[in-house]
Structures are given as C-alpha cells and as structure tokens.
Residue, then its C-alpha position, 0 to 999 in steps of 0.5 A: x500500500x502506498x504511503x498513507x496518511x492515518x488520517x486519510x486513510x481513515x476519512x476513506x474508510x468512513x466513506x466506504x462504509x457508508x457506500x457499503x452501507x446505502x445498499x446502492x452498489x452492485x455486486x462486483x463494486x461493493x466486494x471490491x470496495x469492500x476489499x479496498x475498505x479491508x487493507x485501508x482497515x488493516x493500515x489504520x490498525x498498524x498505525x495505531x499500534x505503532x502508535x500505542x508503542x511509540x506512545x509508551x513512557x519511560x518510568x524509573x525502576x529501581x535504579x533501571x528503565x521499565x516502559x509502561x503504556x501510557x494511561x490515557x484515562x488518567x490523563x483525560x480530566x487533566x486536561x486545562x482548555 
C-alpha cells in the first residue's frame, strides 16, 4: 500500500462504509470496495499500534528503565482548555 496518511486513510474508510452501507452498489463494486475498505482497515490498525508503542513512557525502576503504556484515562480530566 502506498504511503498513507492515518488520517486519510481513515476519512476513506468512513466513506466506504457508508457506500457499503446505502445498499446502492452492485455486486462486483461493493466486494471490491469492500476489499479496498479491508487493507485501508488493516493500515489504520498498524498505525495505531505503532502508535500505542511509540506512545509508551519511560518510568524509573529501581535504579533501571521499565516502559509502561501510557494511561490515557488518567490523563483525560487533566486536561486545562
């Protein structure tokens, strides 16, 4: 798959789906969009768990370096807009 950006990736996974879901297309269109809708899919999930890696904190333990996910639940109240 070329270089996609997640973000548009995604608005054209958003757009597939609502193609698939009008009922509209023919047979052969709506498998081939529906392929295309599977691999866009796929993308988005490996960009979201390079994501997720590369989103985890460096914490001190004991005298060494232990990586904890970051808990974006815990941040969520903290934020000052």
């Amino acid at each position: 798959m070329k270089e996609n950006k997640f973000e548009d990736a995604m608005r054209e996974l958003e757009d597939i789906v609502k193609r698939l879901e009008s009922g509209d297309l023919p047979l052969e269109e709506s498998l081939k969009i529906f392929e295309k809708g599977v691999a866009l899919s796929r993308f988005c999930f490996n960009k979201l768990e390079e994501a997720e890696k590369r989103v985890s904190i460096l914490i001190k333990d004991e005298g060494g370096m232990k990586r904890e996910p970051f808990d974006y639940e815990a941040t969520e109240g903290d934020d000052k807009d």
